[in-house]
N, C-alpha and C positions, 0 to 999 in steps of 0.2 A: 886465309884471312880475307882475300880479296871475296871471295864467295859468301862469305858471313855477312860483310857491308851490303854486296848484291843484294841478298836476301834482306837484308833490313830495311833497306829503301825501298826495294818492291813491296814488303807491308806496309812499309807506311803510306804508299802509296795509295796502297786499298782500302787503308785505314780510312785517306783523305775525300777518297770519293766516295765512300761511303756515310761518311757525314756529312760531306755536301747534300746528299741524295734527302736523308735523314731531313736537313733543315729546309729541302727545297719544299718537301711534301708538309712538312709544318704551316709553312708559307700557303699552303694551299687552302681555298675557299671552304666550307664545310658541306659535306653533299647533303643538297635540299631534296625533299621528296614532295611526288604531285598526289592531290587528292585524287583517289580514284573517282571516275566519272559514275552517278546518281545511278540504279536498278531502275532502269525502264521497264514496266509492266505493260504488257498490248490489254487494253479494254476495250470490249464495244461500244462502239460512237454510234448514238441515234439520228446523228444530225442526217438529212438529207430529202429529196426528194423520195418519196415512196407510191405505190400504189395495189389494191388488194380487190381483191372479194370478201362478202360475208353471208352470210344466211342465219336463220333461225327463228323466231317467234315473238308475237305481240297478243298484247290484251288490248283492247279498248272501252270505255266505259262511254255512253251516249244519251243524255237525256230529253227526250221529247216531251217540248210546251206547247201547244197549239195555238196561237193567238185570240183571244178572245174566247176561247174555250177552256183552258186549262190544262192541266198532268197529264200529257199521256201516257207515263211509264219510260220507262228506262228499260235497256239490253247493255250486253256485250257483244262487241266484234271480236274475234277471234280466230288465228290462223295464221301460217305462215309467212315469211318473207326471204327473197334473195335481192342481191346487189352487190355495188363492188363501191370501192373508195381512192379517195386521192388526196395528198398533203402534202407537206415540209416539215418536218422537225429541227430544234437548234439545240445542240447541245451544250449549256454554257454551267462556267461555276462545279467543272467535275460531273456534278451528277443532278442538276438543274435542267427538263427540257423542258421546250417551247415550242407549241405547231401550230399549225393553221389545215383543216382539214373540208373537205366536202365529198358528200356521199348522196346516193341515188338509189332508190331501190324500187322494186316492183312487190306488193303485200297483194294478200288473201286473206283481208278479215273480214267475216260477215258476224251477222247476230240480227235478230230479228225479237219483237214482244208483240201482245195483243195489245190494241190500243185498249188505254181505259176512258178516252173519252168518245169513240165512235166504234159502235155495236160491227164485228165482221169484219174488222180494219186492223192489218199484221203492217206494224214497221219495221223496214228495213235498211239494213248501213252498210254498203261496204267500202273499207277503203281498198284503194288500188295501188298505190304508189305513196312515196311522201322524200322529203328530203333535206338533209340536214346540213346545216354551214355554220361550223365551231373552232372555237379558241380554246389549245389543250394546255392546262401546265402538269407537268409528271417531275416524276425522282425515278431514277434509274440506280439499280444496283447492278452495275455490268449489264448483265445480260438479260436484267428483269426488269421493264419498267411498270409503271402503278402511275396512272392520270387520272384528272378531270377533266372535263369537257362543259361548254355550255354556248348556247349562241342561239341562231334561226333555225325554221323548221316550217316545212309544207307538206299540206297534206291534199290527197286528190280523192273526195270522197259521192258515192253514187247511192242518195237515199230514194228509196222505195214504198212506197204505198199500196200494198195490196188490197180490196174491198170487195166482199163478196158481200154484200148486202145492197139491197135498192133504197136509194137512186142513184148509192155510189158504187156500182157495179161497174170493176174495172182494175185498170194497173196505171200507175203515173210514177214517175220520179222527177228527179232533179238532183245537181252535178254541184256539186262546192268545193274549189278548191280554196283552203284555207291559210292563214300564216300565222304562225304563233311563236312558242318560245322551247328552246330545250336542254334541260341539262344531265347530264352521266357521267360515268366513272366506269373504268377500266385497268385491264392485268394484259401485258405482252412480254411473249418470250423469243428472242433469240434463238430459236433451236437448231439455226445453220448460218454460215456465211450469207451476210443481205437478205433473209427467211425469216420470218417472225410470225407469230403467231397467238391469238389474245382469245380473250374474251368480253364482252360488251355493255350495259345498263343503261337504257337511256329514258328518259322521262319526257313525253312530248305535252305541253301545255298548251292547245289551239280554240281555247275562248266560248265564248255562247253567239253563236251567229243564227240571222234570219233566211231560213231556206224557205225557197218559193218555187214552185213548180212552172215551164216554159208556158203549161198548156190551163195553169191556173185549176190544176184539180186538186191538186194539195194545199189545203189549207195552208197558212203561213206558220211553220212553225220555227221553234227559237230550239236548237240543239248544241247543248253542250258537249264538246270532243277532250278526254284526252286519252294520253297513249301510252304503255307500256314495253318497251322492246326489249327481250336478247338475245344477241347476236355473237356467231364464234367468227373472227376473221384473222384470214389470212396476207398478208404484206409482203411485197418485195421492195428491200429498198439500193435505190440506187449510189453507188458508190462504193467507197473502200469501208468494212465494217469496224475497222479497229482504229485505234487512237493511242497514239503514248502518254502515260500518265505517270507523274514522277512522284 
């Protein structure tokens, strides 16, 4: 009998702290859950200091007036170019840039006509150099961006007169560096860490000026310049090329 009580009081025993336990856990707060933390994607960031080479090719169209004479016909210059380049870009708004650029380059465009106002007389253009300082805005798709460009532009150009007829049997020139306007559009690619690689359009607008010879053999003529370029370049830019973008 005594071992029957035993045994009854040690279940109820179990009985009791097992519904303590029961209502202690009721009492309990409910378990909260945290939002997981946003999928960070790495993109390429344009922002930064950069600097490149380029090369490739221009047209130029050139119209010679002679002063008080009249047409003397029109050429093209044509020929190559190399240089190199240097900027900032801003990455803003995801896929919004913004740069500031300047470039230099050394050309090879000649072109020459026969004059049509004086019998024996070949005009000549070439330029040598020119150089360009622009305000870019672009859209970037990671790794591709697509801009415009437009700002100043100088050109350093060496016209020619050559005369095999008398009385103006001879050679003369004269040097015109000029300032004008220019605007283009362009495609760059990403194709490594801080490596990029595009290609170029640009339109150079440098006016109708009065070129005069040092030595006074060239008549005074009024020559309209403008210019065609494209160019394939390459960039290195400085910094980290990725960006978190959520």
């Amino acid at each position: 009998m005594r071992n029957i009580q035993t045994k009854l009081l040690l279940a109820s025993a179990i009985v009791s702290v097992g519904l303590t336990g029961v209502a202690s856990a009721a009492d309990l707060p409910a378990r909260t859950y945290s939002k997981a933390p946003p999928i960070v994607q790495a993109a390429y960031d344009w922002s930064g200091f950069y600097i490149g080479i380029n090369g490739g090719g221009g047209i130029s169209r050139l119209d010679w007036f002679a002063d008080g004479f009249g047409d003397e016909g029109r050429h093209n210059a044509s020929g190559g170019t190399v240089g190199g380049q240097i900027g900032y870009r801003w990455q803003l708004m995801s896929s919004w840039v913004f740069g500031l650029e300047a470039q230099g380059n050394w050309a090879d465009l000649k072109g020459s006509n026969a004059s049509l106002q004086f019998p024996g007389q070949v005009n000549q253009t070439e330029i040598q150099s020119f150089g360009l300082f622009t305000g870019q805005i672009g859209y970037a798709w990671d790794r591709t961006l697509f801009y415009v460009k437009g700002g100043g532009a100088v050109t350093d150009n060496r016209f020619t007169a050559v005369s095999t007829l008398p009385p103006l049997v001879g050679v003369d020139f004269a040097r015109d560096s000029r300032w004008g306007a220019t605007v283009g559009a362009g495609v760059e690619y990403a194709f490594a860490p801080n490596w990029s690689a595009g290609f170029e359009y640009d339109h150079l607008f440098m006016g109708n000026r009065n070129v005069v010879s040092p030595t006074g053999f060239l008549i005074v003529d009024h020559i309209k310049e403008d210019v065609d370029l494209f160019t394939v370049r390459v960039n290195y830019k400085f910094g980290g090329p990725w960006a978190p973008i959520y």
